[in-house]
Z-matrix of the N, CA and C atoms (Angstrom, degrees):
N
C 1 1.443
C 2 1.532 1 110.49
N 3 1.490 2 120.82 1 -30.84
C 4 1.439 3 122.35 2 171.37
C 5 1.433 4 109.80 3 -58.26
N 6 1.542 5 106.97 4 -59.51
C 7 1.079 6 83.82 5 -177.07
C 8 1.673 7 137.55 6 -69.82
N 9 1.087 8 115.42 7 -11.12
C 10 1.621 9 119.11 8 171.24
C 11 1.346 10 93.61 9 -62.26
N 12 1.138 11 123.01 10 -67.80
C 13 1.936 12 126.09 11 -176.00
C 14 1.347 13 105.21 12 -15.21
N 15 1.287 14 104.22 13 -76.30
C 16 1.404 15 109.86 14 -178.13
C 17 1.101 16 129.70 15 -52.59
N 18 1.996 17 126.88 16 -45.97
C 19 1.139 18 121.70 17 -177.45
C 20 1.678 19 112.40 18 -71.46
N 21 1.528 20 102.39 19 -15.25
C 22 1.918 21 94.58 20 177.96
C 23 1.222 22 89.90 21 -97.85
N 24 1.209 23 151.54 22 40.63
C 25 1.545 24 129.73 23 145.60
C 26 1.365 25 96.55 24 -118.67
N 27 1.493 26 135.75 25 -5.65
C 28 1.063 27 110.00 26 163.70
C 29 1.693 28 112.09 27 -88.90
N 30 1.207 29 100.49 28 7.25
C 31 1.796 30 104.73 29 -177.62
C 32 1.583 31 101.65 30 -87.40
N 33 1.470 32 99.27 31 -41.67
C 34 1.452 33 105.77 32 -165.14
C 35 1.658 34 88.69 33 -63.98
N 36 1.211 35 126.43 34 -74.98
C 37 1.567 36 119.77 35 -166.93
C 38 0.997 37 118.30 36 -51.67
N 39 1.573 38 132.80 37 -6.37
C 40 1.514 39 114.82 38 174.22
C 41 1.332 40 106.30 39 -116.97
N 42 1.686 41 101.66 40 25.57
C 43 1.762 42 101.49 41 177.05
C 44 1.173 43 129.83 42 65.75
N 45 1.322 44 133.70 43 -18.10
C 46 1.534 45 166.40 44 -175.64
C 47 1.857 46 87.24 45 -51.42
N 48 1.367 47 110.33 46 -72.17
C 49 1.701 48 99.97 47 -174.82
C 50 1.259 49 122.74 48 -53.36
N 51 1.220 50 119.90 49 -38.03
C 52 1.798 51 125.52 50 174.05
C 53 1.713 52 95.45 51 -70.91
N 54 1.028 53 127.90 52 -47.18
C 55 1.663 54 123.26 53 -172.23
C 56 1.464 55 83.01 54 -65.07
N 57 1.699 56 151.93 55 -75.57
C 58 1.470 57 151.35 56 -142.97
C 59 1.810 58 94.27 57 -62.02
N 60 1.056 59 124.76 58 -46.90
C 61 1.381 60 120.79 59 -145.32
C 62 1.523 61 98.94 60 -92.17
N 63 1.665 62 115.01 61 -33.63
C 64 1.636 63 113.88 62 179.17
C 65 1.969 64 107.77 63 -75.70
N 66 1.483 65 104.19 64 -25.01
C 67 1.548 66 101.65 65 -179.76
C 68 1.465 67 96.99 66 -65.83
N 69 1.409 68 126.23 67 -44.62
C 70 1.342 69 123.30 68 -165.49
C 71 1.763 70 108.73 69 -55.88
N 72 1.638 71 107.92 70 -64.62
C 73 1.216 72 105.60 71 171.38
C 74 1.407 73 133.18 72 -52.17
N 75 1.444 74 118.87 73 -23.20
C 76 1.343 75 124.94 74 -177.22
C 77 1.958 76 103.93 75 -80.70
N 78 1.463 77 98.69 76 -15.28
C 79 1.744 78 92.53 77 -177.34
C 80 1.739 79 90.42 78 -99.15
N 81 1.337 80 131.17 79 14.44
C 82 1.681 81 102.22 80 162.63
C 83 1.136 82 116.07 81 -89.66
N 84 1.285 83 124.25 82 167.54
C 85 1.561 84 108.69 83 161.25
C 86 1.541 85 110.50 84 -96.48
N 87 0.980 86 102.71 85 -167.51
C 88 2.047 87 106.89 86 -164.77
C 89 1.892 88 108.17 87 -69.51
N 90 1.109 89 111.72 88 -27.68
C 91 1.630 90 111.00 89 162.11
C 92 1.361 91 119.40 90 -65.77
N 93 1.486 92 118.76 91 -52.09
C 94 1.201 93 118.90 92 -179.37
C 95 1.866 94 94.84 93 -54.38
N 96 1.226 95 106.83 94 -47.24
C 97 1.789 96 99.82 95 -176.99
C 98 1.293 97 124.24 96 -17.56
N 99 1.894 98 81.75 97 -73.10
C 100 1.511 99 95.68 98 -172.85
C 101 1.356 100 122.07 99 -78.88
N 102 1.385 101 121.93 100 -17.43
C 103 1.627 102 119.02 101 165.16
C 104 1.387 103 96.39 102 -50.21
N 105 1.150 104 141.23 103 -71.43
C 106 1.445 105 173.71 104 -31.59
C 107 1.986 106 76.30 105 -156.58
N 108 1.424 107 106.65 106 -70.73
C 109 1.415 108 118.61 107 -162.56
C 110 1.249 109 120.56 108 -93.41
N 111 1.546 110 128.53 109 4.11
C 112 1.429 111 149.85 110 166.36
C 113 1.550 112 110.64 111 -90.08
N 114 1.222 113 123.91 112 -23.89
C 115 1.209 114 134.30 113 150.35
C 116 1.703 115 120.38 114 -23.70
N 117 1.760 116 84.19 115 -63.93
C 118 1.822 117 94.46 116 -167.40
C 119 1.508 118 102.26 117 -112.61
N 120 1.450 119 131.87 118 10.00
C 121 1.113 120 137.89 119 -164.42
C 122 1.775 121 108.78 120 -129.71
N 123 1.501 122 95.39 121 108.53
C 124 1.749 123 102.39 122 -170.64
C 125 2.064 124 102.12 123 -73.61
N 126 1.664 125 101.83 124 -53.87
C 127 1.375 126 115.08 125 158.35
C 128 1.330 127 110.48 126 -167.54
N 129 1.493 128 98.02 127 -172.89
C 130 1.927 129 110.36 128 -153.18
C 131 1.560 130 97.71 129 -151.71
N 132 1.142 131 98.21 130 135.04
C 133 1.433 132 101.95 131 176.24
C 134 1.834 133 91.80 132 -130.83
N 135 1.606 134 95.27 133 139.32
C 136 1.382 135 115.70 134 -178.76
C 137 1.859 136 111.90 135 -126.23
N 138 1.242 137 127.33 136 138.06
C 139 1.061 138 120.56 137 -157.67
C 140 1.656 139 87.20 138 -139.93
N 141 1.249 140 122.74 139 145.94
C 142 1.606 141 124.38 140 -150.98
C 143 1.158 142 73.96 141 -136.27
N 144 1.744 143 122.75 142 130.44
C 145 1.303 144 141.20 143 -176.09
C 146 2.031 145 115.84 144 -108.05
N 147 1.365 146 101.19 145 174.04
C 148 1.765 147 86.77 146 -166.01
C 149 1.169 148 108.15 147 -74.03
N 150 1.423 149 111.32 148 18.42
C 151 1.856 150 95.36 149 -178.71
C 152 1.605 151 97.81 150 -122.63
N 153 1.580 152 122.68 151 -0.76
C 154 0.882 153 117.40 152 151.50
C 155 1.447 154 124.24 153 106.38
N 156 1.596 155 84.08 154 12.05
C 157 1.495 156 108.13 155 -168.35
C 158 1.751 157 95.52 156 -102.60
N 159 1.379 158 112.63 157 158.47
C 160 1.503 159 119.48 158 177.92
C 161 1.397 160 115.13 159 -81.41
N 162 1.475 161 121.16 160 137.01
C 163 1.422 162 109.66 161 159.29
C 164 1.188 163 124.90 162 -126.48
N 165 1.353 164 137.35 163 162.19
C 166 1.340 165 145.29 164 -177.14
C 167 1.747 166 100.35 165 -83.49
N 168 1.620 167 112.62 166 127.90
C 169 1.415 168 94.74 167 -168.54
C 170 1.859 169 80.24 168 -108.46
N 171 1.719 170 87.07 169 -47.35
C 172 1.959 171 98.18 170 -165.63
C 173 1.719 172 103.86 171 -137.78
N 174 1.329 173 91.63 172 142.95
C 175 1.840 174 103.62 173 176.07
C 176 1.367 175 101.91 174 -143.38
N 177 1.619 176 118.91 175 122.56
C 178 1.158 177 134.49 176 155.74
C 179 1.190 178 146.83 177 -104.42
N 180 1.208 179 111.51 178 99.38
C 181 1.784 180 120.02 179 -160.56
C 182 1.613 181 115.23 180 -54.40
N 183 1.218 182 110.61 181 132.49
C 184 1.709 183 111.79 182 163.70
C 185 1.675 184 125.26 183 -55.22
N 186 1.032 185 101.41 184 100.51
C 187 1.527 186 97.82 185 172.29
C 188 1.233 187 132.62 186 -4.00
N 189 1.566 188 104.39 187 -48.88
C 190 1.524 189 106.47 188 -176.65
C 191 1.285 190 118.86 189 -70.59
N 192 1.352 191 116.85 190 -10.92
C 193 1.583 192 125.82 191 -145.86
C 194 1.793 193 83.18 192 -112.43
N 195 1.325 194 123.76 193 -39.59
C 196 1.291 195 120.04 194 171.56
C 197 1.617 196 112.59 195 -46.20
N 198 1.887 197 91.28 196 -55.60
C 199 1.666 198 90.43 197 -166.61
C 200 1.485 199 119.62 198 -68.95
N 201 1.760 200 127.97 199 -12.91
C 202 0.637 201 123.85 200 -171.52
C 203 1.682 202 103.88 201 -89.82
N 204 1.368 203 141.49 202 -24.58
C 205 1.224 204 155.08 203 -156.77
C 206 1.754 205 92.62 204 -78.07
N 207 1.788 206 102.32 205 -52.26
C 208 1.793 207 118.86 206 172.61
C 209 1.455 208 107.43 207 -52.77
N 210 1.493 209 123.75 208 -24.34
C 211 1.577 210 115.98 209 178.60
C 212 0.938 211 107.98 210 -89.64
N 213 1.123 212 139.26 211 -34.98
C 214 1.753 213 148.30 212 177.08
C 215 1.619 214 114.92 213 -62.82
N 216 1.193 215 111.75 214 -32.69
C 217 1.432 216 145.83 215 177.33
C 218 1.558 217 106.84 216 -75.44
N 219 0.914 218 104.81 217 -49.71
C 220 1.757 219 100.11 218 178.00
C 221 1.648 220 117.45 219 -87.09
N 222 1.714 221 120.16 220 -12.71
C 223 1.344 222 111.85 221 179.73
C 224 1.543 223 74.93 222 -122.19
N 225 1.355 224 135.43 223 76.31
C 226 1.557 225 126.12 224 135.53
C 227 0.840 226 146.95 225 62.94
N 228 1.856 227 95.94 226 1.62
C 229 1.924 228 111.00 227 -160.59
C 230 1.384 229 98.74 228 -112.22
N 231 1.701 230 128.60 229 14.62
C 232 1.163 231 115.60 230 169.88
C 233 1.669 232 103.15 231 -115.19
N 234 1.525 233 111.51 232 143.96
C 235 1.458 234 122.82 233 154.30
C 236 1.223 235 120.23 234 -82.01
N 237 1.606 236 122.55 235 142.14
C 238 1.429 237 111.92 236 161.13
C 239 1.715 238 100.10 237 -127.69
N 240 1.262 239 127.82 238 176.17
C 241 1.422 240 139.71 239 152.41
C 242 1.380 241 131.92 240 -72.52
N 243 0.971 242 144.45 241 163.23
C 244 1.215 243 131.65 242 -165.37
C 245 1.876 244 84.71 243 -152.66
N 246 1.874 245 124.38 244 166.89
C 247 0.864 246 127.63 245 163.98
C 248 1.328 247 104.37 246 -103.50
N 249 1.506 248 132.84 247 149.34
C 250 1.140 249 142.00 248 163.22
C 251 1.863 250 109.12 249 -85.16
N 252 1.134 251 91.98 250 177.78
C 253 1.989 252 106.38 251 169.22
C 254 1.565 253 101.22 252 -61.45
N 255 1.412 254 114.75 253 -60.23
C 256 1.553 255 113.30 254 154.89
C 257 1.263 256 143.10 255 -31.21
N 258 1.186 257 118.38 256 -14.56
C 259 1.470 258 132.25 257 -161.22
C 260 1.631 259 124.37 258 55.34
N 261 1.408 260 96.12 259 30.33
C 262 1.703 261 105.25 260 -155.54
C 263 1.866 262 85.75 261 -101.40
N 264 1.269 263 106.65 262 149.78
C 265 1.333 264 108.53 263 -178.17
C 266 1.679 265 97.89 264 -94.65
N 267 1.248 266 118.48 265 146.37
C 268 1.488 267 131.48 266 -178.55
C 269 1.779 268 103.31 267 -145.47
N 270 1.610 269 84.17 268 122.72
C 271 1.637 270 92.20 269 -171.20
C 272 1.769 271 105.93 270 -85.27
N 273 1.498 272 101.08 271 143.41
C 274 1.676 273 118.18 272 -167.68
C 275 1.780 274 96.21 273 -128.53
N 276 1.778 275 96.82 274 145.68
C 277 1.178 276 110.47 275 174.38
C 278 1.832 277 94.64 276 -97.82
N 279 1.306 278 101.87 277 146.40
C 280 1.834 279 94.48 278 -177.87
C 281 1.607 280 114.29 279 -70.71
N 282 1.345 281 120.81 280 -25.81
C 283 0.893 282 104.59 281 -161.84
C 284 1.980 283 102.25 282 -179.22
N 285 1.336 284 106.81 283 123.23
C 286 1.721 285 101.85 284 167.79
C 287 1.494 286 99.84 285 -155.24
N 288 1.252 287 121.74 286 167.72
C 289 1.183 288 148.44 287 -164.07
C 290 1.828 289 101.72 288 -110.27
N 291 1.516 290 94.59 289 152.01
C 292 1.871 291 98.69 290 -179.14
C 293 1.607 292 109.22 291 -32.13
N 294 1.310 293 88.15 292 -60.12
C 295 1.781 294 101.76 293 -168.90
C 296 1.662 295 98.66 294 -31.88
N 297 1.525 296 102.57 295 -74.72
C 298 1.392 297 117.69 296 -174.85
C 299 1.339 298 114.56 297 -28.51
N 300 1.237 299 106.41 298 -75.27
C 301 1.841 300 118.15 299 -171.77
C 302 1.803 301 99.62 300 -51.69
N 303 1.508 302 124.91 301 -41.44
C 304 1.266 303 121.30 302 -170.94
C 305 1.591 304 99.43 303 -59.60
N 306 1.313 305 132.33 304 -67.11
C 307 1.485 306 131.74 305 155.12
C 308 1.214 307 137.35 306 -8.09
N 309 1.516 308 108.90 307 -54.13
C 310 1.624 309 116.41 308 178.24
C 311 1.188 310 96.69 309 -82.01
N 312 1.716 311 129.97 310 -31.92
C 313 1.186 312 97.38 311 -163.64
C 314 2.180 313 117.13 312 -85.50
N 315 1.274 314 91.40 313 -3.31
C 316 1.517 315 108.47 314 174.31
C 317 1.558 316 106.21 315 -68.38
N 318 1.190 317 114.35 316 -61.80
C 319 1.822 318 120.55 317 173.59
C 320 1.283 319 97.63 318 -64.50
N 321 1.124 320 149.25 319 1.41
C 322 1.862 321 121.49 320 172.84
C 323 1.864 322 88.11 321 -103.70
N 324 1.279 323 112.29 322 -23.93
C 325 1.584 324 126.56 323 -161.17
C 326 2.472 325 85.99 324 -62.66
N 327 1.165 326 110.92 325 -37.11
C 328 1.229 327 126.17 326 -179.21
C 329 2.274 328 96.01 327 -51.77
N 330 0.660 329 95.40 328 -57.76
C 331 1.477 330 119.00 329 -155.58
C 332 2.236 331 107.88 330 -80.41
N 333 1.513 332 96.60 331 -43.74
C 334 1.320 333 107.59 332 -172.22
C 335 1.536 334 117.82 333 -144.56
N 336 1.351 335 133.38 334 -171.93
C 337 0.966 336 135.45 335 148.10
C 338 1.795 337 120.28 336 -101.54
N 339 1.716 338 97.35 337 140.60
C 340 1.514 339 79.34 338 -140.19
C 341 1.412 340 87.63 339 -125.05
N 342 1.631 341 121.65 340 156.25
C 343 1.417 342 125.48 341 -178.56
C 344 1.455 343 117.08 342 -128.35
N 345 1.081 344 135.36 343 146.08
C 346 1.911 345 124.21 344 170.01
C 347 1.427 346 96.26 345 -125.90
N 348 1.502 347 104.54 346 138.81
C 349 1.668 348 115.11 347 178.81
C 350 1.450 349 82.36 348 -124.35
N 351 1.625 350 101.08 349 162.38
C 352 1.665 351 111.70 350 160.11
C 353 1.530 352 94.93 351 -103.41
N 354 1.574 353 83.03 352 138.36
C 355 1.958 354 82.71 353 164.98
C 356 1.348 355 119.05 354 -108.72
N 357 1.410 356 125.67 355 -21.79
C 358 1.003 357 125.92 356 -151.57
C 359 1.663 358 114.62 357 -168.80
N 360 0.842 359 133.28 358 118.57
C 361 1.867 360 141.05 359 -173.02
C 362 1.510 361 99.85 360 -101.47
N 363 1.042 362 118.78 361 120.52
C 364 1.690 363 116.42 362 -170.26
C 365 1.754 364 83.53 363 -121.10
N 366 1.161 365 132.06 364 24.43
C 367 1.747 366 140.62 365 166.67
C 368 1.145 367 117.11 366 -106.38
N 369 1.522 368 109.34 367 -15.78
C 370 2.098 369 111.13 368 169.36
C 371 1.373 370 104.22 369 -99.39
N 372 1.055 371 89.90 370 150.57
C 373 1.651 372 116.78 371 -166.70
C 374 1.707 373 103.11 372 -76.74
N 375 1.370 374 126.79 373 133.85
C 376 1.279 375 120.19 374 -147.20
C 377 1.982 376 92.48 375 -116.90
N 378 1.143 377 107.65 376 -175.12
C 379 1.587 378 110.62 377 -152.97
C 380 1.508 379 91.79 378 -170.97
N 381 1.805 380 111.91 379 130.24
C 382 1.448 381 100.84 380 176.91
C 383 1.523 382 121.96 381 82.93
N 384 1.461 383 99.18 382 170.86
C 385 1.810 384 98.61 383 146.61
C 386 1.079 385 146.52 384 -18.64
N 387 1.570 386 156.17 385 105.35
C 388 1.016 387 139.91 386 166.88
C 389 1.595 388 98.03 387 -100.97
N 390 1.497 389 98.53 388 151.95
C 391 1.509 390 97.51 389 150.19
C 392 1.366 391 138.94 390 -114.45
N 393 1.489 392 126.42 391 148.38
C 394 1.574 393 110.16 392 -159.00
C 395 1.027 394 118.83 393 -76.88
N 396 1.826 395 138.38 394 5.14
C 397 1.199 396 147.37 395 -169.70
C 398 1.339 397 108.01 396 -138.02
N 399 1.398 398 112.90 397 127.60
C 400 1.649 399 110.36 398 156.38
C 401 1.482 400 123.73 399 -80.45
N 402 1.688 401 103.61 400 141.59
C 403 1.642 402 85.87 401 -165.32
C 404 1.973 403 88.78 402 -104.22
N 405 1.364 404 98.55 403 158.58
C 406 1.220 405 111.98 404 -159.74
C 407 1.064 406 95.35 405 -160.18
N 408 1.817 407 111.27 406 124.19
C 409 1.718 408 128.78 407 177.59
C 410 1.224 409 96.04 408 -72.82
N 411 1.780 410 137.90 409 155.27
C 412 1.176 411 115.60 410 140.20
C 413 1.780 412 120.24 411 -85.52
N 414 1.044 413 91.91 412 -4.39
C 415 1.763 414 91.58 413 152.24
C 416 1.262 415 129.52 414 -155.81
N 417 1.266 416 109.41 415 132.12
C 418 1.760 417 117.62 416 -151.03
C 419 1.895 418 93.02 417 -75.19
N 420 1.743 419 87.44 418 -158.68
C 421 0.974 420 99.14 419 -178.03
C 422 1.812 421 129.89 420 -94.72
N 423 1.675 422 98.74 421 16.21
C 424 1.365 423 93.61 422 -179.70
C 425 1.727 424 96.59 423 -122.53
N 426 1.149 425 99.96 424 11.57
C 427 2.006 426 108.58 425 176.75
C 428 1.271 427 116.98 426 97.50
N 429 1.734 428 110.62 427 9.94
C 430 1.351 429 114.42 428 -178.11
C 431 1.713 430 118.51 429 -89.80
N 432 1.567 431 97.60 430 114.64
C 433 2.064 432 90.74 431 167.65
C 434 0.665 433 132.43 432 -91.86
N 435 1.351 434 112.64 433 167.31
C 436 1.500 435 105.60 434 -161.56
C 437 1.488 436 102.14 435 -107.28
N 438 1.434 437 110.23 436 157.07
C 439 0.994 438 117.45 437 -136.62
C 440 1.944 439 89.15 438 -127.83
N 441 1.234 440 123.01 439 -49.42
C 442 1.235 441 147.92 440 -173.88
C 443 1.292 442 151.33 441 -174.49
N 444 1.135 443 123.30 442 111.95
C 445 1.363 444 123.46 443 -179.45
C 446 1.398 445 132.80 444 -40.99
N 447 1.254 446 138.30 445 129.47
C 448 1.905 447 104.49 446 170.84
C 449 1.973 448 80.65 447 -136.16
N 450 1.436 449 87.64 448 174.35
C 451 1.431 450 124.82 449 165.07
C 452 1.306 451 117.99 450 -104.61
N 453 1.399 452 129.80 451 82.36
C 454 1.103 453 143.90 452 161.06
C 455 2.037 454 119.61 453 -39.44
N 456 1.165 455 122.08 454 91.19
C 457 1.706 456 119.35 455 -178.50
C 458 1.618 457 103.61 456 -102.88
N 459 0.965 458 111.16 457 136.25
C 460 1.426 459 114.04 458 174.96
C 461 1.649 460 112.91 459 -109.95
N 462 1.560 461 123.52 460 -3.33
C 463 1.375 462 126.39 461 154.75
C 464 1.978 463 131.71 462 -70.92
N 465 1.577 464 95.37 463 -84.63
C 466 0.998 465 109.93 464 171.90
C 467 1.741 466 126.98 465 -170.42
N 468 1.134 467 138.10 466 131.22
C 469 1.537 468 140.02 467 -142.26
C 470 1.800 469 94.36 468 -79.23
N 471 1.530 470 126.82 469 30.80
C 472 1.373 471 93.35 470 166.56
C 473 1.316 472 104.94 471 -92.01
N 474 1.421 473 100.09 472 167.04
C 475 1.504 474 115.23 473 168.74
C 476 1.483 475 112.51 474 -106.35
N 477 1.074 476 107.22 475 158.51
C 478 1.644 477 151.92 476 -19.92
C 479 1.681 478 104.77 477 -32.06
N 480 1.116 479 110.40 478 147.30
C 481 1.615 480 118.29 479 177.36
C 482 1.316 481 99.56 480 -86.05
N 483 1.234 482 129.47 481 148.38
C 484 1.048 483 142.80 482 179.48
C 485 1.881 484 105.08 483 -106.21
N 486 1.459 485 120.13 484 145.98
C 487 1.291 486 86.35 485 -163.45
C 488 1.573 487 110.84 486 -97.60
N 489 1.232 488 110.73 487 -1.11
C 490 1.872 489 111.85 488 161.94
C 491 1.380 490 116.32 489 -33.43
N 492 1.137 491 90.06 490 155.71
C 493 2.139 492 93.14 491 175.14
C 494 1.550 493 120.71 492 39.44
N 495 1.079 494 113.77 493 44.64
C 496 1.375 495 113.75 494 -163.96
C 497 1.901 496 99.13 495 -131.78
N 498 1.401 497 98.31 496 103.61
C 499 1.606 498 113.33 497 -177.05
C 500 1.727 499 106.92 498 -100.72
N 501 1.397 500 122.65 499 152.40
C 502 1.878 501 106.68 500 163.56
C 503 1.528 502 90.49 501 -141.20
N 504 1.280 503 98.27 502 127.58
C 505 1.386 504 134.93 503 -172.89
C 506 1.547 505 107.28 504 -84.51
N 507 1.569 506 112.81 505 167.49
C 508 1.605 507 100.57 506 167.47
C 509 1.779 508 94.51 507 -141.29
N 510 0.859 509 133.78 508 113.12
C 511 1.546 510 147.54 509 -174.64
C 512 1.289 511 92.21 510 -85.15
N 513 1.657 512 103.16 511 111.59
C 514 1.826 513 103.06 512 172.65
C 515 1.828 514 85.87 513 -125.74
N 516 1.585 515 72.23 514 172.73
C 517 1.945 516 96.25 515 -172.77
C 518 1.062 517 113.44 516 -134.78
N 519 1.355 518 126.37 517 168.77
C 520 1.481 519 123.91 518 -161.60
C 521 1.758 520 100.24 519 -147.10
N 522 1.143 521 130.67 520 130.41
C 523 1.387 522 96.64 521 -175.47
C 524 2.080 523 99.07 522 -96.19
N 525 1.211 524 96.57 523 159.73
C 526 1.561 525 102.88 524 -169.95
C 527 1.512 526 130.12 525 -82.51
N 528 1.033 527 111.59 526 114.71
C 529 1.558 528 125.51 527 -157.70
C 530 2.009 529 104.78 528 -69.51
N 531 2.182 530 85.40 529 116.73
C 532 1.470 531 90.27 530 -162.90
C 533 1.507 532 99.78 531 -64.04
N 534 1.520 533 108.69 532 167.96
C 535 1.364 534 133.64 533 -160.17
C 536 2.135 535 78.27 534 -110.40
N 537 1.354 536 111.64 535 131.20
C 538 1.521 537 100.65 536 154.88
C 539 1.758 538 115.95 537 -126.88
């Protein structure tokens, strides 16, 4: 899983995946489209506004495409985004266990220099204020970015999560200072 991490963020930063994925779509023609998007799309409602522009009112996912996103989701192999206090999107793994995180963080250890902070215990009992966003630098104060969020469980990954044992980490990286 590290290594995918890494090779799509080096795709994402050199733009290469948005350039791979728009050449792909730009070589279907409009059937392949919509096969393409009926796949993951149960229905869509579009509502054409006074200036004439389209809008997204409603989208309803196909079941199957849910349940399969929920399988990917439970063994670790899906990313999602999260919003920060910033409104900055920060990508999160849903969920791994010591073992896990000790692992990834050995294979990213290949690639970078690598750090784990706890940010947050969502297993202590809270008091007061909460706030609905964690705020999160994408680079701290020793030059490390961050790289990814996870959910640290120290029970077991079924869902519903229970909220015991439940830590969220922030996996930052450093890139490694060449030797000449």
């Amino acid at each position: 899983m590290a290594d995918r991490d890494v090779e799509k963020g080096k795709l994402i930063r050199s733009n290469k995946f948005y350039d791979m994925l728009m050449a792909e779509w730009k070589n279907k023609d409009k059937e392949e489209k919509q096969e393409f998007i009926s796949n993951f799309l149960e229905s869509i409602t579009v509502e054409k506004d006074s200036k004439g522009d389209y809008k997204l009112v409603n989208m309803k996912l196909r079941k199957t495409f849910i349940e399969q996103i929920y399988k990917l989701m439970q063994n670790g192999m899906f990313d999602m985004t999260i919003a920060d206090e910033k409104d900055k999107e920060v990508r999160t793994t849903v969920m791994m266990d010591k073992q896990e995180l000790q692992e990834y963080i050995e294979r990213l250890n290949d690639y970078y220099e690598v750090s784990y902070y706890e940010v947050a215990r969502l297993d202590e009992p809270k008091k007061g204020y909460q706030k609905k966003y964690l705020t999160i630098d994408e680079t701290n104060d020793n030059g490390e970015k961050l790289f990814k969020l996870v959910e640290l469980i120290t029970d077991d990954k079924k869902y519903p999560q229970k909220k015991a044992n439940r830590i969220v980490g922030a996996i930052r990286v450093k890139e490694r200072k060449k030797v000449s």
